[in-house]
C-alpha positions, 0 to 999 in steps of 0.5 A: 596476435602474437606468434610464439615461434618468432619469440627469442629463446631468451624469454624461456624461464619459467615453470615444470611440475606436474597436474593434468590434460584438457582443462579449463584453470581459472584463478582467484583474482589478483586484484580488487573487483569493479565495483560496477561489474561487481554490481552487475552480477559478472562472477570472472570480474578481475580474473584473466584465462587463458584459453587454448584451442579458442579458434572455433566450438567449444573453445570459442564458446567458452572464451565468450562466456569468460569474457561475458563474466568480466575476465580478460581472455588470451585465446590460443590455437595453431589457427591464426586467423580462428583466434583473432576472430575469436578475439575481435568478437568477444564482449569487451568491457572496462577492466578486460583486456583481451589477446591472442597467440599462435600456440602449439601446446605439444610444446613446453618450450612454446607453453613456457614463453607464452606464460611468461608473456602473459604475466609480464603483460598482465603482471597474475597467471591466467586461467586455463582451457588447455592440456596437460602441458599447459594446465601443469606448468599455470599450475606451478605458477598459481601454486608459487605465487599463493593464488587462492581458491583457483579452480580447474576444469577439465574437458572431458567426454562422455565417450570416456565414461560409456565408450563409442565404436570404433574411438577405443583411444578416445574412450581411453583418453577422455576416462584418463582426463576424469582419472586425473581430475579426481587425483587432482583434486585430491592433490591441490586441495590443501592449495586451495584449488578445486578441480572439476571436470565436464563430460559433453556429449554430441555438441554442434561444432565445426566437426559435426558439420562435415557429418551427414544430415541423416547421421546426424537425425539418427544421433538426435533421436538417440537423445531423450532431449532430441537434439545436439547440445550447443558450444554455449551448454558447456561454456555455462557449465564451465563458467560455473565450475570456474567461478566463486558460486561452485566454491565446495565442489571438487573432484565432480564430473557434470554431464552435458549430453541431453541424457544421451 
């Protein structure tokens, strides 16, 4: 695991524009596939993501499904020791190669020098599960370097879409991700990138492990499905959305909720 925050100012160059917020980003490859992965059936074969906020949840869920499918993955978080596990327990395969950073993606400068790391260790731009900062600046570099048929994905919720009591902000948040998809979509189409978006619903992570067993029963029954949807349910989604076989889909927001 490499920490940003001991990296010299000098590695600063690259990147600036604009796009969008929590996102999954995943790029055509920029190399030929394996023909036995290929063989397989892995639909990320050659194709390397980057993935911030990969300590734990759906984060981590979604760096095994990348990896699962054949991509290098660089897992990102500002917990040090929540991405290196992530990293040590991911399916390894010939042609992946994965890693880890300390990263705060409030911060541009931070966000600048880990992309750089990345394509001078990796010689593409990744793929994105990440921010508006993040997603803006891979963004920029897949547009640069005429990378074809990338696909973003964006996280949002959908609290964003129905509301919830007492997460007016984050309501209001999440609705903006699905805004900003929609125009991104509309915006990098002529680039060949499609954008997406994801709208879970009540889904079992670290954070509903601090709610009471008899909240939780009360939400369960609230879901025609009854019961919280797994980090997995979303990573297959996402891992659709990123690869090859949702190639004429853009601009869609897929519900993951058990129809809550």
């Amino acid at each position: 695991m490499i920490s940003l925050k001991k990296m010299p100012q000098s590695t600063i160059t690259m990147v600036g524009a604009r796009l969008l917020q929590n996102g999954f980003l995943c790029n055509q490859a920029l190399k030929r596939e394996s023909p036995i992965m290929a063989a397989g059936g892995m639909s990320l074969v050659g194709r390397l993501a980057l993935v911030t906020g990969g300590a734990s949840g759906i984060g981590r869920a979604v760096c095994h499904a990348f990896a699962t499918e054949g991509a290098s993955v660089v897992v990102t978080d500002l917990n040090n020791q929540g991405i290196q596990e992530t990293v040590d327990s991911l399916p390894k395969h010939s042609d992946n190669r994965h890693s880890s950073y300390s990263l705060d993606v409030t911060s541009g400068d931070e966000i600048r020098k880990v992309l750089e790391y990345i394509i001078n260790g990796y010689r593409k731009p990744p793929c994105v599960l990440g921010t508006f900062l993040v997603t803006q600046a891979v963004a920029k570099v897949m547009v640069d370097q005429g990378v074809a048929n990338g696909a973003i994905v964006n996280l949002a919720s959908i609290v964003g879409k129905v509301g919830n009591l007492g997460q007016v902000n984050y309501s209001a948040s999440k609705a903006g991700v699905e805004g900003m998809t929609r125009t991104c979509a509309k915006e990098l189409a002529r680039f060949g990138i499609r954008c997406n978006a994801v709208l879970p619903g009540f889904i079992q992570t670290p954070m509903t492990d601090a709610v009471p067993d008899k909240v939780l029963e009360k939400l369960k029954k609230q879901i025609p499905l009854q019961r919280l949807g797994n980090p997995s349910d979303v990573a297959d989604v996402v891992t659709f959305l990123a690869s090859d076989r949702s190639s004429y889909i853009t601009g869609t927001s897929i519900e993951i909720t058990g129809k809550t």
